[in-house]
C-alpha positions in Angstrom: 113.2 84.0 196.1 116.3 85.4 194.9 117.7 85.6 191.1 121.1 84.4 192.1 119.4 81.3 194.5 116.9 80.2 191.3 120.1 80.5 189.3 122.0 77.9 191.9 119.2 75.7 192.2 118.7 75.7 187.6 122.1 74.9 187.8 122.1 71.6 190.2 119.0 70.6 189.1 120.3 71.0 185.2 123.5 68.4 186.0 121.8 66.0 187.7 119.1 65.6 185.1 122.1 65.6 182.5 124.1 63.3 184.8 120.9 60.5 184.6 120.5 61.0 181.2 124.0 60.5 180.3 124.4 57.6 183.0 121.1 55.8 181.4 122.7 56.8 177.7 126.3 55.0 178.2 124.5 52.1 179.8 122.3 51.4 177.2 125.0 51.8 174.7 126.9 49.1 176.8 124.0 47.1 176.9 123.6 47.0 173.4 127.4 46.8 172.5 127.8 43.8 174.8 124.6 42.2 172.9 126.2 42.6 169.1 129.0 40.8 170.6 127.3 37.9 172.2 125.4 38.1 168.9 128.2 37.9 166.4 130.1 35.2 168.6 127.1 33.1 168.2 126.7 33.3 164.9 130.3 33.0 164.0 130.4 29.4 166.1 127.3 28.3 164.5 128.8 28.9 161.2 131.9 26.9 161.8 129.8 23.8 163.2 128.1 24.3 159.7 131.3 24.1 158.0 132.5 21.1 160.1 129.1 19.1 159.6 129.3 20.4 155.9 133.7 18.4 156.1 132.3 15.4 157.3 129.6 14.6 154.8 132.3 15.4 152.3 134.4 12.8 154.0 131.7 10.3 154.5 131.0 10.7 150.8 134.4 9.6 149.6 134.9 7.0 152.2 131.4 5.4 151.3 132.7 5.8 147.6 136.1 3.7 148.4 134.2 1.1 150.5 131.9 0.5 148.3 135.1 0.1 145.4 136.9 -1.9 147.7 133.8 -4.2 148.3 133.5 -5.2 144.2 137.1 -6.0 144.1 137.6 -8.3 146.8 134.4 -9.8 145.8 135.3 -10.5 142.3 138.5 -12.1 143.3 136.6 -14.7 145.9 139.3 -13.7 148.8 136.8 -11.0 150.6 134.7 -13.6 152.3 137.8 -16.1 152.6 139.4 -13.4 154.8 137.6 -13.3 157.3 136.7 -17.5 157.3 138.1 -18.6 160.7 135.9 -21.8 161.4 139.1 -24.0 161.6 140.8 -21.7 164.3 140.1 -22.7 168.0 139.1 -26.0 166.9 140.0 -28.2 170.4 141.8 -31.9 169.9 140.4 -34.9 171.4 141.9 -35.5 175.0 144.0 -39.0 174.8 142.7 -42.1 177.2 145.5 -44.7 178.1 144.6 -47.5 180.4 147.0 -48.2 183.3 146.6 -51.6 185.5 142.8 -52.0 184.1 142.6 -48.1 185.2 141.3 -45.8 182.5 143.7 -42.6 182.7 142.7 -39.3 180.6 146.5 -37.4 179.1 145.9 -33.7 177.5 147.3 -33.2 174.0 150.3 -34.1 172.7 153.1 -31.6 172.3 152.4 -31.5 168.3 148.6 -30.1 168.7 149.7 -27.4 171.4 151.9 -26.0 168.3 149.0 -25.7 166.3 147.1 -23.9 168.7 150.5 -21.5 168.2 149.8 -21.5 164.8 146.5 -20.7 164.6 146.6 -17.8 166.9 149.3 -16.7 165.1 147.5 -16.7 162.0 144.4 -15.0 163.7 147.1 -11.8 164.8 147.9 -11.6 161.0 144.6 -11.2 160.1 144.1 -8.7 162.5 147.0 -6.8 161.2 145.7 -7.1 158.0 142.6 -5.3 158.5 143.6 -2.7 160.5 146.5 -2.1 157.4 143.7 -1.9 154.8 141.7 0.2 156.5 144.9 2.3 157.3 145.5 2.6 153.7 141.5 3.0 152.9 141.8 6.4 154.7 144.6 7.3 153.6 143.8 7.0 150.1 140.5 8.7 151.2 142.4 11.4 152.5 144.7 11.7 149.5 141.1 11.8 147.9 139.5 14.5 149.3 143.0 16.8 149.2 143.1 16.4 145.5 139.3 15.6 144.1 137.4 17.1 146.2 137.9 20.9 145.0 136.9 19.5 141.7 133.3 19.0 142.8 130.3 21.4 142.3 130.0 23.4 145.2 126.1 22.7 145.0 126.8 19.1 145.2 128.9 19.4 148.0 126.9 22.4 150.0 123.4 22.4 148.3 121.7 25.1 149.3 118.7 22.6 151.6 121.1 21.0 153.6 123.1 24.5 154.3 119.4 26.0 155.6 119.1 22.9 157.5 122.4 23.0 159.4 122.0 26.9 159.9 118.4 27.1 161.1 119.6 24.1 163.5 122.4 25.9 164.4 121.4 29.2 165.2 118.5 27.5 167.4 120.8 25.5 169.1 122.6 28.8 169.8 119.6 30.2 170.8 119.2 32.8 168.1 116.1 32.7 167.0 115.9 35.4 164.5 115.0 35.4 160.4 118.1 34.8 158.2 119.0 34.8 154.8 122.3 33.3 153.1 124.5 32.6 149.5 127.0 31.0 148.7 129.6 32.6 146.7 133.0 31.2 144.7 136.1 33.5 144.9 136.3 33.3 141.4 132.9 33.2 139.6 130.8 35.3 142.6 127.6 34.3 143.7 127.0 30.7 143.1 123.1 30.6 145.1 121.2 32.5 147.0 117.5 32.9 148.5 115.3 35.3 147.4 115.4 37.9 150.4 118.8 38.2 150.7 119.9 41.9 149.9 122.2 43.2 153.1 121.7 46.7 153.7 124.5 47.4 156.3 128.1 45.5 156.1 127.6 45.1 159.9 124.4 42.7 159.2 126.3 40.1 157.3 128.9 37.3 158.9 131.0 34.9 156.2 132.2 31.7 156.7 135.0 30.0 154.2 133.7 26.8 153.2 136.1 23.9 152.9 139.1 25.6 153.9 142.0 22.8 153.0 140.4 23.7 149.1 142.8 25.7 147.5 142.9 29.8 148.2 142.0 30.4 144.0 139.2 27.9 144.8 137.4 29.2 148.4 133.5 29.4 148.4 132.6 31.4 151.1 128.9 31.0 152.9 127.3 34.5 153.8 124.4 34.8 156.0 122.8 38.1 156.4 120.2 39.2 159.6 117.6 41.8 158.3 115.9 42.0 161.9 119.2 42.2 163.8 118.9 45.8 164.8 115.4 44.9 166.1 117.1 41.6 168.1 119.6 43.5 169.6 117.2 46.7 170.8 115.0 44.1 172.5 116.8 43.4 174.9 117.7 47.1 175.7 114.3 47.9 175.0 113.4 48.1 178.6 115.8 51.2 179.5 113.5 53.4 176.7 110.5 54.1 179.5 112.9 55.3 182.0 114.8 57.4 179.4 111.3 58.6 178.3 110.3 59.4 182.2 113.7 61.0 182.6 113.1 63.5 179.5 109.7 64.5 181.2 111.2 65.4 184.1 114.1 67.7 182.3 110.9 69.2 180.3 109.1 69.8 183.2 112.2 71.4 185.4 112.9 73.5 182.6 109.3 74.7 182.5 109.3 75.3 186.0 112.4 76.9 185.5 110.8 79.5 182.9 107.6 80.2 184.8 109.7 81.0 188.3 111.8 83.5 186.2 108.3 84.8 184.3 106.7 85.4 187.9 109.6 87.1 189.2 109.4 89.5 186.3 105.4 89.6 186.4 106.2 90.4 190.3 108.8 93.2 189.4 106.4 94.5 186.3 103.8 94.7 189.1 105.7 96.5 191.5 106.7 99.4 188.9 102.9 99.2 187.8 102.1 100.2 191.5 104.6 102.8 191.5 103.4 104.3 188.2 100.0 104.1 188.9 100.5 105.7 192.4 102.6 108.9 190.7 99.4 108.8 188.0 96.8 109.2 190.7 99.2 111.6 192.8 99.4 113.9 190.3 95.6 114.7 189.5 94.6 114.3 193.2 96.9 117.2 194.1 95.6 119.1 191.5 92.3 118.6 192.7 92.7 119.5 196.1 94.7 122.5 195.4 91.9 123.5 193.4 89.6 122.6 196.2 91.5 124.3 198.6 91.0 127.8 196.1 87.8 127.5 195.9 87.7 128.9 199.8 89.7 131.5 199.3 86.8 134.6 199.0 88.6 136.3 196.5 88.6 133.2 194.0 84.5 133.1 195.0 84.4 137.1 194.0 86.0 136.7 190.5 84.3 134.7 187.7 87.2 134.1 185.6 89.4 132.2 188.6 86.2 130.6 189.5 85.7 129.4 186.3 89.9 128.5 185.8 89.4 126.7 189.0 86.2 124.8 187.8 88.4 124.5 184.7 91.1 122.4 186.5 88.7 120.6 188.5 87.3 119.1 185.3 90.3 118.3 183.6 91.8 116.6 186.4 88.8 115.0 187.1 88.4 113.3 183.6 92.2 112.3 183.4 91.9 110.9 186.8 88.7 108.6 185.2 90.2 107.7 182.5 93.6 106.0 184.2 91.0 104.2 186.6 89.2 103.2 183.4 92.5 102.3 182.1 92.9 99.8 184.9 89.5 98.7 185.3 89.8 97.4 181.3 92.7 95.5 181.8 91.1 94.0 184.7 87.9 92.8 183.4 89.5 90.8 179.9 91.7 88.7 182.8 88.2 87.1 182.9 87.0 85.1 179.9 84.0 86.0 180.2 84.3 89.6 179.2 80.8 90.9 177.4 81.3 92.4 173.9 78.6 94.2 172.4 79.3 93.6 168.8 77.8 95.5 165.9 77.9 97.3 162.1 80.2 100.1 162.6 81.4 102.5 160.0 85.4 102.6 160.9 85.7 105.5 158.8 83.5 107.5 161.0 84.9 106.4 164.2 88.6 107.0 163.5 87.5 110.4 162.2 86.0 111.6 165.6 89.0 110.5 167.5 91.1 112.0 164.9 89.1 115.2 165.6 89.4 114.9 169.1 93.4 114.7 169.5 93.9 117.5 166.2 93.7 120.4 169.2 95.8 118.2 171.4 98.5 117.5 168.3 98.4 121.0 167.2 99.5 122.1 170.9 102.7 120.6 170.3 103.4 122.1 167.1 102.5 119.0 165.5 100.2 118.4 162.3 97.9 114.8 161.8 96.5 113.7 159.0 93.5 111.1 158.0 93.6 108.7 154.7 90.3 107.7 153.5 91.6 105.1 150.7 89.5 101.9 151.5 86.4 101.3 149.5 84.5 98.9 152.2 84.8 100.5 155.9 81.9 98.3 157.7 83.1 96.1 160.4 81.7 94.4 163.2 83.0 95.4 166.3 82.7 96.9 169.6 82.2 100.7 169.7 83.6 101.5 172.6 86.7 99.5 172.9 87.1 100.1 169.2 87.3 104.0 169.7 89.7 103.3 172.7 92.1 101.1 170.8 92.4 104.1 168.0 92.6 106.5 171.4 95.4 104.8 172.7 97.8 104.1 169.8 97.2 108.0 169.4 98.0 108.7 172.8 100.9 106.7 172.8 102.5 108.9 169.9 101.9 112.0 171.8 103.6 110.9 174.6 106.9 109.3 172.5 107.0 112.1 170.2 110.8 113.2 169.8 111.3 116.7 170.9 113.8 117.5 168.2 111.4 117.2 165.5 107.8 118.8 164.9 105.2 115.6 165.2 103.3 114.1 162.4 100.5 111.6 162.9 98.9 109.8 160.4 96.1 107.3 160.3 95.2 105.5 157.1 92.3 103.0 156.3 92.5 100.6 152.7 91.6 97.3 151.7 94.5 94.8 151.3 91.8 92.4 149.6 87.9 92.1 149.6 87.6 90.4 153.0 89.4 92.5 155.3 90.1 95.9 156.2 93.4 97.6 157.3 94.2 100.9 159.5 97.6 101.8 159.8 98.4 104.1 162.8 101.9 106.0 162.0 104.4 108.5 163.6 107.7 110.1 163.7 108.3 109.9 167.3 111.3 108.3 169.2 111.1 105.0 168.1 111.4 101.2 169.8 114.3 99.2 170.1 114.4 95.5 168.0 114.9 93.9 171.2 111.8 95.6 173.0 109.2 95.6 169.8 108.4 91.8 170.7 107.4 92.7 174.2 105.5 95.6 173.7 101.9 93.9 174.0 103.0 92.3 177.1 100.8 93.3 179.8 102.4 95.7 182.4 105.5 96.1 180.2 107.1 99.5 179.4 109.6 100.4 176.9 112.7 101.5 179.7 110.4 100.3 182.6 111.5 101.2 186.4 110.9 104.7 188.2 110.9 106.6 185.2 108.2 109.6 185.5 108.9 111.6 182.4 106.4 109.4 180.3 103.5 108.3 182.2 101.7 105.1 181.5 101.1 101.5 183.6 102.2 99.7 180.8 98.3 98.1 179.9 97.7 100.5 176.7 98.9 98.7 173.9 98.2 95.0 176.3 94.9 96.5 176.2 95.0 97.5 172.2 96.1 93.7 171.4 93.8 92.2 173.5 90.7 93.9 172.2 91.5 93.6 168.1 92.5 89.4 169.0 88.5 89.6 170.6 87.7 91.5 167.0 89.7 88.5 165.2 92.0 90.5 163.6 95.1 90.9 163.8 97.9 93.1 165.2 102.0 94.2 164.2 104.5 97.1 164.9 107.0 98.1 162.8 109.6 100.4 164.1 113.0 102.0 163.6 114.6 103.8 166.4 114.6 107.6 166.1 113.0 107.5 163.4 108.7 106.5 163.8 106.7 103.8 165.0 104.0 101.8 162.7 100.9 99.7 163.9 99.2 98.0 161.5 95.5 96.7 161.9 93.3 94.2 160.1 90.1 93.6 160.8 87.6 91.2 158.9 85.0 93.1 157.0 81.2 92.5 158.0 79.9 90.6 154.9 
């Protein structure tokens, strides 16, 4: 697959993920929005029921009060009961018989007892009238009352602080908000008046206020506040629903982007791979030519007659031979720790006396290029427990790998030096003057198949496994591994392996 086609499909993929998320993020913001609302309108018309129920026992109060006045008085006075004493109206007058020719004949009323009737109804109406004045002037002077005693009273007389729980419990049930609440009453003028114990609003937005008894005057309000401390939990449970889908929709962005990082790692791995095959392929040319040039010599009768080309021959044979080995072993190491189960024959080696031989071994090679290397013995406790072998190769290829980036400017210097940073552990530090690796390539160096300036570059040979190799094996030693490095100026790789107690 193409860069620039992964790059279109990241793209399409990345705003529709973002689309969902931000479709499913300004929905539940709606949601939630919308439910503080329909929240706060249903406590704010709860509350004012409260403060209407909370008028009318006021009024009931006063009006009970007068009533109750009113009753003493008139009954005192003897006129309460006499007011309402109406036996003697309706009363109906005896029909009048008169006989007429031995014939009994019944006559209705006479003209004076009809007037009467007149009266009496009359007197009934004014009555009437006189009730419904008293109790016209009862409420008014109940009204008049309340508009200039009532402010007088205690608040907790007139709101005590059961009979407010009361009405708001029923209230906010009714209003089907079921939710904990807590509430105090506080005076405009003297602050809280009474409050229960768990009221202590953390957010402004939690608490809803009420004035109590508005027609009181302003210097007089008492305001009722009731605060929610589970609101935030109310109003999330009904959005609560939207979380999975948000969660689900976050896996899928993780996942996409993962799948976006290992398509892009492959199609490096694939192009690492490809200039691995080239490398290798110019690495093999090389010493196969040499081999069968030599070959070819070796019929030539004159090479056969003289011992010295016979032996130059051989000479080159060898050479080529053993360098040919060693970049098959190269690969064949790299190969086998792709499997886990790799076999390590682990035991007490003297570091010391390994790195010495190696040392030993690449002095000629160093020397050959005008180059000088040196050996620090400053550690007390050398014994680890390793892996012979791969231990000598790990030292052979940080070696190897100065040689080949050794700056042409500048005669070479090697150095290896062993110490103990503390009683547990030892530490080799492998160091050179050569060319130097970039900041940006130092974090990818023990990347398998990667190359500082990889593609068809021939001038320094190498499949890019060496140092893969050298990180792999010391991680199997549990130790540990780091580069320092400064561009045109050296390279430092710093070992410590745990000592063999």
């Amino acid at each position: 697959m193409k860069k620039s086609t992964i790059w279109l499909l990241t793209v399409v993929m990345a705003f529709t993920i973002l689309g969902l998320l931000f479709m499913q993020i300004m929905y539940m913001e709606n949601m939630t929005k919308m439910r503080d609302e329909q929240f706060s309108e249903m406590v704010t018309r709860s509350l004012y029921s409260v403060t209407t129920m909370l008028e009318q026992n006021e009024t009931k109060f006063y009006l009970d009060q007068d009533l109750r006045e009113a009753e003493a008085v008139y009954s005192s006075a003897g006129k309460f009961d006499d007011m309402f004493d109406d036996t003697n109206i309706g009363a109906t007058p005896d029909n009048t018989a008169t006989t007429i020719d031995g014939i009994k004949v019944q006559r209705p009323a006479n003209l004076s007892h009809l007037k009467d009737l007149s009266d009496s109804y009359q007197s009934k109406q004014e009555i009437l009238k006189g009730q419904y004045l008293y109790q016209k002037s009862l409420l008014n002077e109940v009204i008049l009352t309340i508009l200039s005693q009532s402010s007088n009273r205690p608040i907790t007389e007139r709101a005590d602080s059961v009979t407010v729980r009361d009405y708001l419990k029923h209230e906010f049930e009714n209003n089907g908000l079921k939710v904990p609440f807590e509430f105090a009453i506080i005076s405009r003028s003297s602050g809280i008046v009474y409050q229960t114990a768990g009221y202590a609003p953390v957010h402004k937005l939690d608490v809803y206020n009420q004035v109590l008894f508005p027609n009181d005057p302003v210097n007089k309000h008492n305001y009722l506040y009731v605060y929610f401390p589970t609101k935030g939990n109310y109003i999330f449970s009904s959005v609560k629903f939207i979380f999975p889908s948000f969660a689900f929709s976050l896996l899928l962005l993780f996942i996409f982007i993962y799948t976006i990082i290992v398509a892009f790692r492959q199609k490096k791995l694939t192009e690492m791979k490809n200039d691995f095959i080239n490398n290798m392929t110019h690495e093999f040319k090389t010493p196969i030519s040499s081999i069968s040039i030599a070959a070819q010599m070796l019929g030539d009768d004159s090479v056969r007659k003289s011992p010295e080309r016979l032996k130059q021959v051989s000479t080159v044979i060898n050479d080529e031979t053993k360098r040919l080995r060693f970049q098959v072993e190269k690969v064949l190491q790299m190969s086998m720790f792709d499997r886990k189960n790799a076999t390590m024959k682990l035991s007490e080696v003297d570091a010391d006396e390994l790195i010495y031989g190696v040392v030993n071994t690449f002095k000629l090679k160093v020397e050959n290029f005008g180059g000088e290397i040196d050996f620090v013995f400053e550690d007390e406790d050398p014994i680890i427990n390793v892996d012979k072998m791969h231990f000598t190769n790990v030292i052979f290829n940080l070696l190897d790998n100065a040689i080949k980036y050794r700056r042409e400017d500048e005669p070479l210097k090697l150095s290896v030096t062993t110490s103990n940073p503390d009683e547990d552990h030892l530490q080799i530090v492998v160091a050179d003057n050569g060319i130097g690796i970039k900041r940006e390539d130092l974090k990818k160096i023990f990347e398998k198949f990667y190359r500082v300036s990889t593609g068809n570059r021939h001038d320094v040979k190498g499949f890019g496994l060496g140092l893969a190799y050298v990180h792999k094996m010391v991680t199997l030693f549990n130790g540990t591994i780091k580069a320092e490095s400064e561009l045109n100026k050296g390279t430092k790789f710093i070992i410590i392996l745990p000592l063999l107690k």
